[in-house]
N, C-alpha and C positions, 0 to 999 in steps of 0.2 A: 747768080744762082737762081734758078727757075724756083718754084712752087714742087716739082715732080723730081728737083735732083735731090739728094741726101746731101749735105754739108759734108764740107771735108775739114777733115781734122787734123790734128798735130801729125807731125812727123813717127814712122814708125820708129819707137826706140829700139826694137829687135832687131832694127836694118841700120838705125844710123846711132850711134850715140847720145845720149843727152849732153856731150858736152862739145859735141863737135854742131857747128853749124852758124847762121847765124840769130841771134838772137830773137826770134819774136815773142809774143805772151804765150807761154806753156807751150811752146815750137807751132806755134798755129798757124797756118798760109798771111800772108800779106795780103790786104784789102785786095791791091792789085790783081793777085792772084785767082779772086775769088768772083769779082766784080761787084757784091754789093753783100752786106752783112746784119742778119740781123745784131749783134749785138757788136759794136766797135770796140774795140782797145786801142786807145789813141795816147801816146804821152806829148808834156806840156812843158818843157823842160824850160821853166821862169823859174826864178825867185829872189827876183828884185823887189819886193814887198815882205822880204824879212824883218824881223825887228832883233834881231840876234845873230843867232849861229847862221853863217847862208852855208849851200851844197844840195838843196831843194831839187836843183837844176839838173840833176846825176841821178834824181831818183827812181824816175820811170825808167832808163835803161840798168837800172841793178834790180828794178822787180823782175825784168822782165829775164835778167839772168839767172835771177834766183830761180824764176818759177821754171828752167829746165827742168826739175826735177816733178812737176807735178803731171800726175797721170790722169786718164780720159773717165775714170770712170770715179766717182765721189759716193761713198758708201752711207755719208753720213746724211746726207738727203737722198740718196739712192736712186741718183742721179749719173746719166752721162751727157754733162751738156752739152759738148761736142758731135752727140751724135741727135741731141734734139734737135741746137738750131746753128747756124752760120755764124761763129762766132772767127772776128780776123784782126789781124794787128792792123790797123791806119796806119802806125807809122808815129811823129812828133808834129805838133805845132807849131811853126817859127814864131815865137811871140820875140818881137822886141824888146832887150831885158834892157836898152837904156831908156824906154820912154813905157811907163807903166800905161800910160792912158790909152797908147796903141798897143800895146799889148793884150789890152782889154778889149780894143774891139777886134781885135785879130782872132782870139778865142773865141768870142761871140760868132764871128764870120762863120768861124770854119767850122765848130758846133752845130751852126744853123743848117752849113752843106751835108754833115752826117746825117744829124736828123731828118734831114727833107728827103735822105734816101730809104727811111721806113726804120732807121736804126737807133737801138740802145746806146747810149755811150757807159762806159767804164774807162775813166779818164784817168791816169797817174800823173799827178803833180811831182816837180812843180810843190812851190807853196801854196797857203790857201787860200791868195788873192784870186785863183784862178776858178774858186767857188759860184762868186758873181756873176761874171759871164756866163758860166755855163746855166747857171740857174734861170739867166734870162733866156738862155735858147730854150731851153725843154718848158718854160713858162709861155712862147709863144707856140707851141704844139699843145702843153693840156692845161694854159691857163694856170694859176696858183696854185704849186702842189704844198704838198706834205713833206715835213723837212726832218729826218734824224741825224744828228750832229753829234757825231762822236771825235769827242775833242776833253782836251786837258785844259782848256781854255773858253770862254764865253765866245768869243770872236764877233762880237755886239758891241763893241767901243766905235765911240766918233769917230776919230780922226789920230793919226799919230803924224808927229810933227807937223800936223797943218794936211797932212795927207788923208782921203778920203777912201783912198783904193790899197789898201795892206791887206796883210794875210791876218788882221784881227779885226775889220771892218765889214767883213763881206756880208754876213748875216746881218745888221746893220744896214745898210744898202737895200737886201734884197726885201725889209720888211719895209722901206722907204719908197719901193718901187712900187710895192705891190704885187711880187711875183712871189710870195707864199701865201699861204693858207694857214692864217694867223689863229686857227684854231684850234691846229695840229703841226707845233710847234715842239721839238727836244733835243736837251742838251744830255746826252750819254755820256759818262768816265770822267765830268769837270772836276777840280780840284783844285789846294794851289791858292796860295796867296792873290788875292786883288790887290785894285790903288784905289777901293773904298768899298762900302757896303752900297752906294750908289751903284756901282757895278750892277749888282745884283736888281736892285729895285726898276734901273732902268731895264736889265733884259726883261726883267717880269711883266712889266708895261709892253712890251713888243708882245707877248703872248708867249713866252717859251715856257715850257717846263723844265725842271733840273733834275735829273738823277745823278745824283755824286758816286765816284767810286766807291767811297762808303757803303752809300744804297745797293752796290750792287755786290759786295760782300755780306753783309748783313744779311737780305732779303730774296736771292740767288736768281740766275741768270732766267730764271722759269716763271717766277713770277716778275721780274722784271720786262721781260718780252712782252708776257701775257699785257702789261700796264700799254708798253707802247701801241701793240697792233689795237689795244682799244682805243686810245687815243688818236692813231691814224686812219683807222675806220675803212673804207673801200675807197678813201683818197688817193687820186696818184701819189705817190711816194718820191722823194730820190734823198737817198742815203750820202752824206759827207761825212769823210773818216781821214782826222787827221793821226796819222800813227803816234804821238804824244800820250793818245787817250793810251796807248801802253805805258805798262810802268816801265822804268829804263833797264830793268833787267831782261826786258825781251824787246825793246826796242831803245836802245843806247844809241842808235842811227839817227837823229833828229837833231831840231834845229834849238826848240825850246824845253830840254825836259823838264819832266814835274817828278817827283817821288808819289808813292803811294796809287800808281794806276792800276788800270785792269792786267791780268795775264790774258796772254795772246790766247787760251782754253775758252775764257770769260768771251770776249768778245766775237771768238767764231760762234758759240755757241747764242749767244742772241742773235746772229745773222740769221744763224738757223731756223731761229726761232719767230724768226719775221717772214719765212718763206711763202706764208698766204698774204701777203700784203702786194700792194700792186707795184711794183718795183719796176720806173720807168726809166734813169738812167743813176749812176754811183759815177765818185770819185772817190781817189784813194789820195792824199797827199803828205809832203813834208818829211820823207824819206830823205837822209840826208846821208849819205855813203861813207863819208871821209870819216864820221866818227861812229860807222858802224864796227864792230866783231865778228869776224867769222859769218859776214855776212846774216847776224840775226833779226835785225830788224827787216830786212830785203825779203828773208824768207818769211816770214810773218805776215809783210805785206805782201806777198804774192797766194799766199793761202788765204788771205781776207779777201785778195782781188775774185781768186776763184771762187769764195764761197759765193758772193755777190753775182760774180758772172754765171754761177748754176741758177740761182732764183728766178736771173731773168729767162734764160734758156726754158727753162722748164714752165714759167710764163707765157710765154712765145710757142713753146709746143702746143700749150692749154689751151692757147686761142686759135692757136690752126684749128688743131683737131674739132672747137667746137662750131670753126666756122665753114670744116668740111664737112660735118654733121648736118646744117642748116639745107 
């Protein structure tokens, strides 16, 4: 797509169905289709670095079926980000699920070809080993970003059985590498029994901060927000969102649940609430199908996938427009 064409958007639902066709994010064109996108939707369909429940691997094609139903125009950032910027489905990753290490640089690979085409990613996991990689790609475009981690879990542990590359290791890794920005560091929705208060002490030493889902009942999703975008400051941003950080009444589709999370209300509405921050790529992961309901955790992640992919959209417009201005 040129600079002078308009993005094409979803399929018209007045002409064809939402339930007829085949599946891309919110019926959006295929990359192929398109030639090149600002914002990617690409799934990652691993999850061989489970430490429980697996079906991780199923979860980017059931957002992406859920998200038939969502429309072009977003009332709640008042928003069409389909008609701001080029937003297209990639497609899946082939990561090798029997050799985690090549899987990791498989992701990495193929991360690095999006990116080098000018584009956002919004990645569907997949578990949350697939965090790593991607961190490292969008770390060699803007150097150490800004990390929000909405998770039911720390995911700042060593190693599990001797393994360095799991879905509770990633963040770990990437404060190891140096591809964060250990200054503007956050754990969103944790909760939930550890295997010590050591837990805790070492994330604190990495630099994170913790809001518990507690904190964000107690103290509401307004001044919650407000806490983070101070803390991430006019950093690059990329946001990681393991669907667990729901509580299992709105997200029962996962691999590890925890009791006492956020409602799916709580957590669009901090997305939203992060909209001035620099948001340079998201993943969504750990959607697990086989023990979802009526498909409700699918739909939940496909409405968190779009809040995220408006932010960026509407990011992408902000800096055209100010750089047709110049």
């Amino acid at each position: 797509m040129s600079s002078t064409e308009s993005p094409r958007g979803p399929v018209d639902s007045s002409r064809v169905p939402r339930y007829a066709g085949p599946a891309t994010f919110a019926r959006l064109p295929r990359l192929d289709e398109v030639g090149r996108a600002d914002v990617a939707v690409v799934g990652v369909p691993f999850d061989s670095g489970v430490s429980y429940r697996p079906g991780a691997r199923f979860g980017g094609n059931a957002i992406r079926e859920a998200s038939r139903l969502l429309r072009p125009y977003n009332p709640a950032q008042d928003a069409s980000p389909f008609a701001l910027a080029q937003v297209a489905d990639a497609g899946d990753i082939a990561a090798n699920p029997f050799n985690i290490n090549e899987a990791v640089e498989t992701v990495e690979a193929a991360a690095d070809d999006l990116l080098d085409t000018g584009a956002r990613l919004m990645t569907l996991g997949g578990d949350h080993t697939i965090a790593l990689p991607l961190l490292r790609s969008v770390a060699k475009k803007h150097g150490p970003v800004a990390l929000l981690h909405f998770d039911a879990h720390l995911d700042t542990w060593d190693t599990y059985f001797g393994a360095e590359y799991t879905h509770g290791t990633p963040f770990r890794r990437a404060v190891e590498e140096g591809i964060l920005d250990t200054s503007a560091l956050s754990h969103v929705g944790t909760r939930g029994p550890l295997y010590g208060k050591q837990d805790l002490t070492d994330d604190e030493k990495m630099g994170f901060g913790i809001v518990t889902s507690a904190d964000v009942m107690r103290r509401g999703v307004d001044e919650i927000a407000d806490q983070l975008r101070q803390r991430i400051g006019d950093r690059p941003l990329y946001i990681s969102i393991d669907i667990d950080v729901l509580d299992p009444a709105h997200a029962p589709g996962t691999g590890t649940p925890e009791a006492g999370g956020l409602t799916s209300r709580e957590l669009l509405e901090i997305l939203r609430g992060l909209s001035s921050c620099h948001l340079v790529s998201a993943d969504l992961v750990e959607v697990a199908p086989a023990y979802d309901h009526a498909e409700i955790t699918s739909v939940a992640a496909s409405h968190t996938a779009y809040e995220l992919t408006t932010i960026m959209s509407r990011q992408i417009a902000a800096e055209k427009a100010a750089g047709d201005a110049r």
